[in-house]
ROVONU-148750 format. One record per residue (C-alpha): x, y, z; residue in one letter. Coordinates in steps of 0.5 Angstrom, whole numbers, plus 500, padded with zeros to 3 digits. Layout:
% ROVONU-148750
XYZa;...
END
This chain:
% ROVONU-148750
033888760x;040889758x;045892762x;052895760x;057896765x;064896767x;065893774x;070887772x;070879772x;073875777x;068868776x;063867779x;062867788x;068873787x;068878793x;073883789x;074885781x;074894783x;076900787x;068899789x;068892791x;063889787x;063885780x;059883775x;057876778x;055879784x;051884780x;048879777x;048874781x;042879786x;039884781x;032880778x;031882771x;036883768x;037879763x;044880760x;051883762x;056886758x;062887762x;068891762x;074893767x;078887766x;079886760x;076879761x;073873756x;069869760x;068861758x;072862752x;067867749x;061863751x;060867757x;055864764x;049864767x;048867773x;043867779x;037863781x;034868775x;038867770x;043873768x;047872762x;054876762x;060877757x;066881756x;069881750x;077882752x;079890751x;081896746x;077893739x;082887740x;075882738x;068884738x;062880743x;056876740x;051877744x;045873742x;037872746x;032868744x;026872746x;019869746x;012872748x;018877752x;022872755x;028870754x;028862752x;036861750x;042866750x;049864746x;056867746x;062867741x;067872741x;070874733x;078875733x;078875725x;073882723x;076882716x;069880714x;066884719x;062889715x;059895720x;052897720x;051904716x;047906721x;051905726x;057908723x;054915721x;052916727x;059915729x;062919724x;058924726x;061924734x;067923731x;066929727x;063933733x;069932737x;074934732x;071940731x;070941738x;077939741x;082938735x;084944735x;093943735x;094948743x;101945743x;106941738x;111936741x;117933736x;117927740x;112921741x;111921749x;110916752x;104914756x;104906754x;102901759x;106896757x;114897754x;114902748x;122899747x;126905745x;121910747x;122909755x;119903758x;113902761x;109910764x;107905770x;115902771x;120908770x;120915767x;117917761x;117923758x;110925759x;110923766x;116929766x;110934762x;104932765x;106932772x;111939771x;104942767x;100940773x;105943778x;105949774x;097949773x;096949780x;101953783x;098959779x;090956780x;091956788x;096963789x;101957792x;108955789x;108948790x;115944791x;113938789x;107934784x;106926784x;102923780x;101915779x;103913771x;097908772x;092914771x;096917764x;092912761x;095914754x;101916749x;101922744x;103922738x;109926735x;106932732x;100937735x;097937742x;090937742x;085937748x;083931745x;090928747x;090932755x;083928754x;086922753x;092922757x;087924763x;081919762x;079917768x;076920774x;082923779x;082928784x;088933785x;090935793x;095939796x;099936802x;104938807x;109933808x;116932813x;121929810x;119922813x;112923809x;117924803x;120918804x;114913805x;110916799x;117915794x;118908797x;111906796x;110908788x;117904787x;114899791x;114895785x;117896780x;117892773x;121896767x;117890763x;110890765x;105895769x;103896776x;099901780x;104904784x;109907780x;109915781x;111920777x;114926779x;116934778x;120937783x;122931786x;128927784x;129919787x;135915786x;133908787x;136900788x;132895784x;131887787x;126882785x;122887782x;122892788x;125899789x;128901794x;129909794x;138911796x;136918795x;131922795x;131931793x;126935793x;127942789x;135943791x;134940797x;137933799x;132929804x;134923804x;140919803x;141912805x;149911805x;148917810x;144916815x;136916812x;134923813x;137930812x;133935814x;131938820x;125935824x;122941823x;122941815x;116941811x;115942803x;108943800x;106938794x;100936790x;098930790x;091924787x;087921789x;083915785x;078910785x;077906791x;081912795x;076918792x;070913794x;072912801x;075918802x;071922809x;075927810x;075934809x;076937801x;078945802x;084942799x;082938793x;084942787x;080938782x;074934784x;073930778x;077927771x;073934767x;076939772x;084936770x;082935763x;081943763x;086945769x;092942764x;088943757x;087951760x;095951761x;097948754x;092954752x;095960756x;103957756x;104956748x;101962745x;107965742x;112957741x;107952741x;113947743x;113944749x;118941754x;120936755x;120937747x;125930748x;125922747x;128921753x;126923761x;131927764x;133923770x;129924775x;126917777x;134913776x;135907777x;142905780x;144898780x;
END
């Protein structure tokens, strides 16, 4: 028995590698019978590619690092239906590789489906819009260390999208730049891209914040903030704007608007609302927050990845009729997570 999975790499007697607290050497380590484990998550090499043995019944796991950068051997010596010996390599050089023709016809056919199906262009953009983990140089940094282009889109569609979905006009929409999991291209907009963009499981809820629950929700996004590198924390805004110190890699916001309303102002005494003052805003969810959440969920707006994928392919469809061009139709963001000094 093989299992595949995605629960990440930590070595072995490890107590965390996700958001579920659990890993591929424990999973190992107390699941009889499985005789090996591909792995994920981490974009690990385990053992130099070699992967290890795991548990008093011998579990063979590997991972083969991340995105097609390398391909996984995997090979089982299998005897009378037991496994005698297992070997692993990881291959760096595929231009000798040649695929199996079976294996990449049904490929294609998939591939094929899903033109078909999500191809279809429901928006243009004249600019590459950033959605890069790591920096894409002239195009805006990191979507998890500053401001990029498309987290001024998604976050303004989301805003928008929802306001209509639930009859409400949303002050504010934040969502983390870790969960815009990827770039679109110059050129056409299709549902595959929003797809892409929104790949992995999120929930949007809305929210009513006091001004002190502003600030902490903007103070904890720009806990960490590296231009050059990622991080988990990072927000994105719409109907929000920050201006921010930057020290040793951490932001400090110095102020903070939402809408046309100053909320905070640091050289001004913090705080620049009445105690009174509320603001209604649509926030995410991810991960170990949507596995351990408890709460009540009449104010969840999309309950999975799917529902988000459609509430921002759905408003793409019924916006761009007529001109198809989106805002930001730019190569820049438009200053609304601004680093001051």
């Amino acid at each position: 028995m093989i299992g595949v999975g995605h629960t990440g790499w930590l070595g072995e007697g490890a107590t965390t590698a996700s958001s579920n607290d659990t890993n591929s050497w424990q999973l190992a380590d107390k699941v009889t019978g499985l005789d090996a484990f591909v792995d994920g998550h981490t974009h690990s090499i385990i053992n130099k590619g070699q992967g290890v043995l795991v548990g008093s019944d011998p579990t063979y796991v590997n991972q083969a690092e991340s995105f097609g950068y390398c391909i996984g051997v995997m090979e089982l010596y299998v005897k009378d239906g037991r496994v005698l010996a297992k070997h692993g390599e990881v291959i760096h050089d595929m231009s000798g590789i040649t695929p199996d023709a079976e294996v990449q016809a049904l490929v294609d056919l998939a591939e094929a489906r899903v033109k078909e199906d999500f191809g279809k262009p429901i928006a243009h953009t004249d600019y590459f819009l950033n959605g890069e983990r790591m920096s894409a140089g002239n195009e805006g940094g990191t979507v998890r260390g500053n401001e990029t282009n498309l987290g001024d889109l998604m976050t303004d569609v989301i805003r928008a999208a929802a306001s209509e979905k639930m009859g409400v006009d949303y002050d504010f929409a934040a969502y983390p730049g870790f969960w815009l999991r990827s770039s679109i291209e110059a050129g056409d907009i299709t549902l595959e891209s929003i797809q892409g963009v929104f790949a992995n499981p999120t929930v949007l809820y809305y929210d009513t914040y006091t001004a002190d629950q502003v600030v902490s929700m903007v103070t904890r996004g720009l806990n960490s903030v590296y231009p050059e590198k990622e991080d988990t924390t990072f927000t994105q805004y719409s109907g929000l704007t920050v201006t921010y110190t930057n020290t040793a890699g951490k932001g400090t916001p110095l102020t903070i608007t939402v809408g046309d309303t100053l909320v905070y102002d640091a050289a001004n005494g913090g705080i620049q609302v009445g105690a009174d003052w509320t603001c209604e805003g649509v926030l995410t969810m991810s991960g170990g927050e949507i596995d351990s959440y408890t709460g009540d969920m009449a104010n969840w707006i999309c309950h999975d990845k799917t529902e988000v994928q459609a509430l921002v392919g759905d408003w793409f469809q019924s916006h761009t009729a007529d001109d198809y061009t989106i805002f930001p139709n730019t190569v820049a963001p438009d200053g609304r997570i601004v680093a001051v000094g």
